[in-house]
MINUTOR-691814 format. One record per residue (C-alpha): residue in one letter; x, y, z. Coordinates in steps of 0.001 Angstrom, whole numbers, plus 500000, padded with zeros to 6 digits. Example, Ala and Ser with C-alpha at 12.3 -4.5 7.8 and 13.67 -1.06 7.14 Angstrom:
% MINUTOR-691814
A512300495500507800 S513670498940507140 
***
This chain:
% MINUTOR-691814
X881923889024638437 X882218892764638157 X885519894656638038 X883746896575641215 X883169892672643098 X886030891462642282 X888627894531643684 X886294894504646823 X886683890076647034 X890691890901646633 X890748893494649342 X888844891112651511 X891470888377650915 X894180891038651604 X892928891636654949 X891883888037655737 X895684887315655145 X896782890241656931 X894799889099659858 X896271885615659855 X899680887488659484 X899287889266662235 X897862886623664341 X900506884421663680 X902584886980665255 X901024887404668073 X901361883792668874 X905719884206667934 X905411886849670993 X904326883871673535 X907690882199672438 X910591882285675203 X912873883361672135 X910654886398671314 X912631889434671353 X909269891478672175 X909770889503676222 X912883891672676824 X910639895448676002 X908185894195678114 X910174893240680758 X911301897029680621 X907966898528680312 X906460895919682652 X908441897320685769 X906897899169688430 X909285902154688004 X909603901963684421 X906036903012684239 X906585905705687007 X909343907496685128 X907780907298681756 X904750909038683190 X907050911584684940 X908472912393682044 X905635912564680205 X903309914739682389 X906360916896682947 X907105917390679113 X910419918281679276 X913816917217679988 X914128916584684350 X917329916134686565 X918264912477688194 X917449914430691675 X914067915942690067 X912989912666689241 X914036911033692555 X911753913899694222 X908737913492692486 X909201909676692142 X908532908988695792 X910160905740697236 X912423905140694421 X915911904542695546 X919163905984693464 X919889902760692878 X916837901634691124 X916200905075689530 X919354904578687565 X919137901055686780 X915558902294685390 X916605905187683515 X919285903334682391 X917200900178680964 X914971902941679238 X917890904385677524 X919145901154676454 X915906900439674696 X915784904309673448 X912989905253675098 X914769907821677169 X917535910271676102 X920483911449678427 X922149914778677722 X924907915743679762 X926824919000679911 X929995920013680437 X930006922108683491 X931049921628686997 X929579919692688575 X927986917815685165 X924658918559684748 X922705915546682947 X918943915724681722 X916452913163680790 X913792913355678586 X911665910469676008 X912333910013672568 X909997910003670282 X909534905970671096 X909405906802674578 X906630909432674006 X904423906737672290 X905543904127675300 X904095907150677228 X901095907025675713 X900554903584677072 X901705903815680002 X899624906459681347 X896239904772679911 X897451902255682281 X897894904794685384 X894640906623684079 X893009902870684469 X894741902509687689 X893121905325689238 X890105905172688314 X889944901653689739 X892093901074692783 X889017901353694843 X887446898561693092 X891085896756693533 X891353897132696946 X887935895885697846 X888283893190695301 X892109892474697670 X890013892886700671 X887576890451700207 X890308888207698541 X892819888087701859 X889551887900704032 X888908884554702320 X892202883387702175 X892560884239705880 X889110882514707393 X890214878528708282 X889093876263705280 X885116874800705266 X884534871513706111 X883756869123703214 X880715867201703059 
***
């Protein structure tokens, strides 16, 4: 075999094993112990997803009460238990200043820019196919609604 066959066999074993790597991962992040469950979690919450886009589409630092305006229906409480959990995970930053009354800002770190990223392919998806959704929910509850068919 040729120097040229050979280095292109090796890089083929490289990413056959790379692939099995990998895939053996992916089946670790099925595992209850996975630490991977508890970011999801995070990212898999309604307003998680809401405030990352915010912040994102805003691109730049907002107020507590800016968000709570533009997020509509979020309560204080769950807005900070949010913004909170995204911190925690560094995803979001909080800067406070000194002044009376404080003034505190929020805005994504550089992880929570690439979260951001996903998170609005997701609301771009969304958009484009709620219709779909809510005919596909229509026709769902209609079903579930008419009295069961008779066996025969």
């Amino acid at each position: 075999m040729d120097t040229t066959a050979r280095s292109r066999t090796d890089r083929t074993d490289q990413a056959d094993q790379g692939d099995q790597a990998g895939r053996a991962d992916w089946k670790l992040t099925y595992r209850r112990d996975c630490p991977s469950r508890t970011v999801v979690e995070v990212l898999a919450s309604k307003w998680a997803l809401y405030v990352l886009a915010a912040l994102r589409r805003y691109d730049r630092p907002m107020r507590f009460s800016e968000l709570r305006r533009v997020l509509d229906g979020i309560t204080q409480k769950m807005l900070t238990q949010t913004l909170r959990a995204l911190e925690r995970d560094g995803l979001v930053s909080r800067t406070v200043y000194p002044t009376v009354p404080p003034r505190v800002d929020y805005e994504l770190t550089a992880l929570g820019v690439e979260a951001g990223q996903l998170t609005a392919a997701i609301a771009d998806w969304s958009v484009a196919h709620a219709r779909e959704i809510l005919t596909a929910r229509g026709r769902f509850d209609e079903r579930d609604a008419a009295p069961p068919a008779p066996v025969r």
